[in-house]
N, C-alpha and C positions, 0 to 999 in steps of 0.2 A: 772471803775472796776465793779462797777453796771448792766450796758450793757451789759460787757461782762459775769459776769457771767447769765444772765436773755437770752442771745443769747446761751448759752452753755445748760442751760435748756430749752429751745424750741428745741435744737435740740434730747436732749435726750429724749426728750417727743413724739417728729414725729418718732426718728427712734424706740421708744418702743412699742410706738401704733399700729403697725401689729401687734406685735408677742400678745398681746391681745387679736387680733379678731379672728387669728387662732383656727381654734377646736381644741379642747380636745380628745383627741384618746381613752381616759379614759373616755366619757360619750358620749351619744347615740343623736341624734340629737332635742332630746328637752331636755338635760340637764341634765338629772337623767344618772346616771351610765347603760351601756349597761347588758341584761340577758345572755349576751356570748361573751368571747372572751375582747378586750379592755384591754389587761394585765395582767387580772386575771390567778392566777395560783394558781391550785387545793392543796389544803394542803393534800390531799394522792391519790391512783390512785384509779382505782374501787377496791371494796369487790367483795370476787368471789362469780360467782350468781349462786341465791337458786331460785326453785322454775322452773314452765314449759318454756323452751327455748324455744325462738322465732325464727325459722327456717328460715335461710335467704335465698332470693328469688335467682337460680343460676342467675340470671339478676343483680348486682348492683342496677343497674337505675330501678329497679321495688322495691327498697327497702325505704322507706321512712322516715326520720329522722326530719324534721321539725314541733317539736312537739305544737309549738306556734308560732303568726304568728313574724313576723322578726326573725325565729331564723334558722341557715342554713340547708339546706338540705345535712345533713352529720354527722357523729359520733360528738358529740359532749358533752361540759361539761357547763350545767345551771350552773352560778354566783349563784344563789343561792343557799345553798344546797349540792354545787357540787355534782351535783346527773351527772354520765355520760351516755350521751343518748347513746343508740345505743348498749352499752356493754352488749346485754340480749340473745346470742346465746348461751348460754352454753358451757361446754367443750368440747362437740362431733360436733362442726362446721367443715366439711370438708373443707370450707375454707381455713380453719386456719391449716390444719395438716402439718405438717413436720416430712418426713423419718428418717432424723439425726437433731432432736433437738439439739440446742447447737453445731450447726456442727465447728463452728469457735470461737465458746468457749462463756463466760457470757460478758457483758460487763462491762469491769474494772472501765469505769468512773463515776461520780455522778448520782444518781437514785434518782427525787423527787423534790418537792419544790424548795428545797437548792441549787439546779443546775441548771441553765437559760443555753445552749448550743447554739453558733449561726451559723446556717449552711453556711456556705463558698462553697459550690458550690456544680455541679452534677444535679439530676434532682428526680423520683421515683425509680428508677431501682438502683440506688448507690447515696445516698448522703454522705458528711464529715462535719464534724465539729471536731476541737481540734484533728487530727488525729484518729478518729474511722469512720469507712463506716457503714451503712446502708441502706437496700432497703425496700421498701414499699409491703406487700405482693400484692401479684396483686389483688384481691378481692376490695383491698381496692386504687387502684391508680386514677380513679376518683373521689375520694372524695379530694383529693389534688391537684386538677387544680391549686387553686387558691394562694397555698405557692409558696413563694418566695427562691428559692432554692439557693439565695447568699447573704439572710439578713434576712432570720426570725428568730425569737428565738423560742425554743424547748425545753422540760423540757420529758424527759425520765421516763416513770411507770413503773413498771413489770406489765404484763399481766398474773393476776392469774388466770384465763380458758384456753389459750392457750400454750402450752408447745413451747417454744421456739423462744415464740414473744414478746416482749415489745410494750408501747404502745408510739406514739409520738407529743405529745399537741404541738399545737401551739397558742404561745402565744398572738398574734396579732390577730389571726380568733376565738378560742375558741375549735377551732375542734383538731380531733385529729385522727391516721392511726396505723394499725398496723407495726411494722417493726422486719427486722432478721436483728442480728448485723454480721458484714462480718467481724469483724477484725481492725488490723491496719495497 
């Protein structure tokens, strides 16, 4: 009986020992918690900004977002802080305009922390999650190369400079895009 169970603990010990040496998606590769992204999710969205707007370049890719080094080249929200980069256009961003704000109405679902959403399919142009669509303003569609558009998770802000755009974190990168809700 000794054997066996001392043969039952070896085995639970070999097949335990990978999932051990696995990273931590929750900390940066020397072990300390990452400065973006890694899970973290903002406890409110940006405060609308005060003070001279940062006029963005009509180039995307001339616009620059990595404000320290490892951290990505794209809107994003510092772990510390949650200070949100990128959010400093003010509310006169041509970008960001829209003819009919609100053209397919608010979006009904959970806004905020509280709400972790995981998108099931589609791409920039239309994604879903839980029955609502979403499209990525175009301004902002290369800065989401890199989401996963059938398994990321998403937490929804209101965007308080732009009429008629919410903001869409991603929880896994840190980053985050503007988007218009299409509906259900």
């Amino acid at each position: 009986m000794k054997k066996l169970a001392g043969l039952i603990a070896v085995f639970v010990f070999a097949f335990a020992l990978p999932a051990f040496a696995q990273p931590n998606a929750q900390h940066d590769e020397h072990g300390g918690k990452p400065e973006v992204g890694g899970g973290h999710i903002p406890s409110k969205g940006p405060a609308p900004y005060k003070g001279t707007p940062h006029p963005a370049p009509a180039n995307p890719q001339d616009r620059h977002f990595d404000d320290k080094p490892g951290h990505p080249n794209a809107p994003h929200v510092d772990v510390k802080g949650n200070q949100w980069v990128g959010h400093d256009t003010g509310r006169d961003d041509p970008h960001y305009h829209l003819d009919h704000p609100w053209e397919h109405g608010h979006f009904p679902g959970g806004i905020g922390r509280g709400h972790v959403w995981h998108i099931v399919g589609g791409g920039p142009s239309r994604f879903w999650f839980g029955g609502f669509y979403f499209s990525v303003a175009p301004y902002d569609v290369g800065f989401c190369n890199d989401w996963l558009w059938d398994s990321d998770e998403i937490v929804i802000y209101d965007d308080p400079d732009h009429v008629g755009w919410y903001l869409a974190y991603n929880v896994r990168l840190g980053t985050y895009v503007h988007v218009e809700y299409l509906g259900t």
